[in-house]
C-alpha positions in Angstrom: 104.0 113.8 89.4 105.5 116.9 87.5 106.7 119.7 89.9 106.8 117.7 93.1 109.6 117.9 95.7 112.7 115.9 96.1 111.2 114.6 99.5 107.9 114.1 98.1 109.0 112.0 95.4 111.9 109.8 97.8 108.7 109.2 100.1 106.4 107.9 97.3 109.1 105.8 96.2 109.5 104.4 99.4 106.2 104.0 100.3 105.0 102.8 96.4 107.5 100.4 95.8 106.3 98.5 99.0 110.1 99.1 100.7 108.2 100.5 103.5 105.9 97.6 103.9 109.1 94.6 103.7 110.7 97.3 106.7 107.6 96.2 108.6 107.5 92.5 108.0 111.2 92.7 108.7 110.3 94.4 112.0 107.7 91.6 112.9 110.5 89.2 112.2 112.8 91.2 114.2 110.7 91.6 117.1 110.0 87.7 117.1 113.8 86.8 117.5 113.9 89.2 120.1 111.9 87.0 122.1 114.3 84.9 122.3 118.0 87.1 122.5 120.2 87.7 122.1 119.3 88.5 118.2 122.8 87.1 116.5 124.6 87.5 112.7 121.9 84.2 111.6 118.9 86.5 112.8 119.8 89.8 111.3 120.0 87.6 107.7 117.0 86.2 108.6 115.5 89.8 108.9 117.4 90.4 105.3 115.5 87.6 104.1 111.9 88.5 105.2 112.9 92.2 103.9 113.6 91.1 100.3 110.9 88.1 100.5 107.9 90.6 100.9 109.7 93.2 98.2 109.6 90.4 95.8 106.1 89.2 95.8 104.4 93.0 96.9 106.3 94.0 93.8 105.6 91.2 91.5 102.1 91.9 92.5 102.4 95.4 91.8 103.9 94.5 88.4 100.8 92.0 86.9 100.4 93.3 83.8 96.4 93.5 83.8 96.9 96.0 86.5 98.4 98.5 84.7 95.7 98.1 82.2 93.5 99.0 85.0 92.6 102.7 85.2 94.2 104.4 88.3 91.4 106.5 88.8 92.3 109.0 92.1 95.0 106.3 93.5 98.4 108.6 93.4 99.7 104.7 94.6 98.4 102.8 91.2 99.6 106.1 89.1 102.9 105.9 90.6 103.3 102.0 90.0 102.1 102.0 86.5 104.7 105.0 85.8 107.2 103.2 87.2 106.5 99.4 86.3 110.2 98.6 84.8 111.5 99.5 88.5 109.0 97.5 90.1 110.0 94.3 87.8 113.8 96.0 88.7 113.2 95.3 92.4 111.5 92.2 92.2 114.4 90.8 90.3 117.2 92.6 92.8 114.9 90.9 95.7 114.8 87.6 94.5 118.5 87.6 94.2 118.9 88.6 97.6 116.3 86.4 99.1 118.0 83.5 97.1 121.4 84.1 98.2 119.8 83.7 102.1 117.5 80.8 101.4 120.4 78.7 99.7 123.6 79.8 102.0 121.6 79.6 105.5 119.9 76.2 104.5 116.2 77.5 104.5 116.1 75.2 101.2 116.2 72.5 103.9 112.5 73.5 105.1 111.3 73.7 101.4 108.0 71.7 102.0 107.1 73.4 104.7 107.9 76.4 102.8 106.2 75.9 99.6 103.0 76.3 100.5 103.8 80.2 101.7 105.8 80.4 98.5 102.0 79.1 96.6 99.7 81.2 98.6 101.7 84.2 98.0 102.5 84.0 94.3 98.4 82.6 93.5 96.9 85.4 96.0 96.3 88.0 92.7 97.1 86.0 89.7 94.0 84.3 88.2 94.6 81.3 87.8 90.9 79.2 87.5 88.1 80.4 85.8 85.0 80.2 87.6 81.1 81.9 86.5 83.2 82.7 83.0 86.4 84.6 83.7 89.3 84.2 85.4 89.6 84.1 89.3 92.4 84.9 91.9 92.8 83.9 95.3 91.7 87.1 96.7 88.4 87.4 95.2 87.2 84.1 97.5 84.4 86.0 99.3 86.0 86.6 102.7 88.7 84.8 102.4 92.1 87.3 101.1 92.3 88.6 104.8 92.6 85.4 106.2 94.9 84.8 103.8 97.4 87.8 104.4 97.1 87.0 108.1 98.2 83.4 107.7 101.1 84.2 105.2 102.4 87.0 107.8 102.1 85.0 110.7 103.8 82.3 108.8 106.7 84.3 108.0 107.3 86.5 111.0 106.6 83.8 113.8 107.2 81.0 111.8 110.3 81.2 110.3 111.8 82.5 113.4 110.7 79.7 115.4 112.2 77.6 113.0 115.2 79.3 113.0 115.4 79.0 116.5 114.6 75.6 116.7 112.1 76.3 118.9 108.6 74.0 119.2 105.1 75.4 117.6 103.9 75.5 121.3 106.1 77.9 122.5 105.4 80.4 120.0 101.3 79.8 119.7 100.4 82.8 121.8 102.5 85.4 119.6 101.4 83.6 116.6 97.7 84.0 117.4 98.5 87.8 118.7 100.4 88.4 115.3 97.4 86.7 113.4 94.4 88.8 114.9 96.6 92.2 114.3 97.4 91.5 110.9 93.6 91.0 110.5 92.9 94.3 111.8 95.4 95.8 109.0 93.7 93.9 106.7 90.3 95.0 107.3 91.5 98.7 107.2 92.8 97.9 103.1 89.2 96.0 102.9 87.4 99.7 103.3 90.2 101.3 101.3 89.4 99.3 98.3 85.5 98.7 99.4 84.5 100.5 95.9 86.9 98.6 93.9 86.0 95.3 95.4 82.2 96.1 94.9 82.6 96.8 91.1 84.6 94.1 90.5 81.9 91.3 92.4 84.9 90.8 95.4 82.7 89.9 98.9 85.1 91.8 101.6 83.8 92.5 105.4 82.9 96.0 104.4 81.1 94.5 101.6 79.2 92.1 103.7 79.2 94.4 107.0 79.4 97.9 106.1 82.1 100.1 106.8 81.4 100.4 110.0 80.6 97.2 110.7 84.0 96.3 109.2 85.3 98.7 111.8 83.9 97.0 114.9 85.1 93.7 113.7 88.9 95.0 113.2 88.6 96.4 116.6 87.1 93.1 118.0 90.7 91.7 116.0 92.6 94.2 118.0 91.4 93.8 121.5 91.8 90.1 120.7 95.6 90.8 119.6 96.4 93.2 123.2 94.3 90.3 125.0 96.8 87.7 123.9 99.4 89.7 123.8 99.0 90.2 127.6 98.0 87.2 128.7 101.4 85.2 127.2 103.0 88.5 129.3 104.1 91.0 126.7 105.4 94.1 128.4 102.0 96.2 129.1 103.5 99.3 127.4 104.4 97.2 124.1 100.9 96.0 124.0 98.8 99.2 125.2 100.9 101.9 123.5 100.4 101.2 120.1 97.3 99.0 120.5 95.5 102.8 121.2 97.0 103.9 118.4 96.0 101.0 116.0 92.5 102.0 117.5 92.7 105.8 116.6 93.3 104.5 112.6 91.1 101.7 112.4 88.3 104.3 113.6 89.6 107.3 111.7 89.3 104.9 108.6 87.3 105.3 105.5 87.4 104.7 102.0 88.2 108.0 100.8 91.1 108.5 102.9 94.5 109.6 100.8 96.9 106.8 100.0 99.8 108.4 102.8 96.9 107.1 105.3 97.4 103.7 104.0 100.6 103.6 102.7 102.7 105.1 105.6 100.6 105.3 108.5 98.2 101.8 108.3 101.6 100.0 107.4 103.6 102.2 110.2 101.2 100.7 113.1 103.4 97.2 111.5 107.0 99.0 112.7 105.6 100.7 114.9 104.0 98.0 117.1 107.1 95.9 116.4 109.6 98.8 117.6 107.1 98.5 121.2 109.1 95.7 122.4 112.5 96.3 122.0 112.0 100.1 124.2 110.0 98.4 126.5 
């Protein structure tokens, strides 16, 4: 936007282009291997991986072409991608290099059928692929289903491939796995009442469509206490669990639709890093 700050314009960048969101899957990664330290050169790339994974398919994503043929309406977020498509497709491409270069010298490609299925779900989520009552569906208009989604594929990724990395069994990291579930739920609900009106026009069943706002609400709060339960039963510190579990609960009740994108964009995501950053202060 014409006239804006240097700041302003580094923080929508940041925040638009979804580098933001890949610092907080890379986090979730992070604080995974740091279950299990010391955190070693094979970790940190694994971290590198995660980072450019999630800037590759957020940006692809952003970068369907029938979105910027959708009208961005008050969204300073969709304005910003649709002025800046050719450095979303710019990233994606920089991102797939990166990830590449990590899945092929570390041997991920190794895990490829277990990996494949992430790889699906991710790329299918918004592209439609199957028409169904005479048009074109994606993934994410399933009634109820894209935030079970999101929480499988970020599970999958930030417990997942650590575990793997770490040649550690399923059981030992089932307890973080559920906790890491349930709180992505609770992010995802929060988006579900940002995009509430959208969803509606467009026929997509979400909780808040279903529940009602605040419905929605009690149900990503039910998520949360789920998450801090878990969390402190498998015997997270307190602190990392309590800390930013009370902040998670200020934004999930501070949420509603019209909220400004920063809301979303820096502070929904932030609870991500900063719920991550929880366990390696305390």
């Amino acid at each position: 936007m014409p006239g804006r700050s240097l700041p302003a314009r580094v923080l929508d960048a940041v925040l638009y282009s979804s580098a933001w969101l890949a610092a907080a899957a890379a986090a979730q990664t992070a604080a995974t291997l740091h279950q299990w330290p010391p955190l070693n050169a094979g970790g940190y790339r694994l971290v590198g991986l995660v980072f450019a994974a999630t800037l590759l398919v957020y940006n692809l994503d952003a970068a369907l072409p029938f979105k910027h043929r959708e009208p961005a309406g008050t969204s300073a977020r969709k304005a910003w991608q649709q002025r800046h498509r050719l450095l979303l497709v710019g990233l994606a491409g920089g991102a797939a290099l990166v990830a590449g270069f990590f899945f092929f010298v570390d041997g991920w490609w190794h895990y490829w059928r277990l990996l494949l299925p992430l790889v699906v779900l991710a790329l299918v989520y918004s592209w439609p692929l199957w028409p169904w009552r005479g048009r074109p569906r994606a993934l994410r208009e399933v009634p109820l289903l894209k935030g079970f989604v999101i929480a499988t594929v970020w599970t999958a990724v930030t417990v997942g491939l650590p575990l793997l990395f770490l040649h550690q069994p399923v059981a030992a990291g089932a307890g973080l796995a559920a906790q890491r579930f349930c709180l992505i739920m609770v992010i995802t609900i929060v988006f579900d009442i940002r995009d509430y009106g959208r969803d509606r026009r467009a026929g997509t069943r979400t909780f808040p469509g279903v529940l009602g706002v605040a419905g929605a609400r009690r149900l990503a709060l039910a998520f949360l206490v789920a998450s801090m339960g878990l969390g402190l039963v498998r015997g997270a510190p307190p602190l990392a669990v309590l800390l930013p579990g009370a902040l998670t609960a200020g934004v999930v009740s501070a949420t509603e639709e019209t909220r400004g994108d920063y809301f979303y964009a820096l502070l929904t995501d932030g609870l991500l890093l900063v719920q991550a950053a929880a366990y390696f202060v305390f």
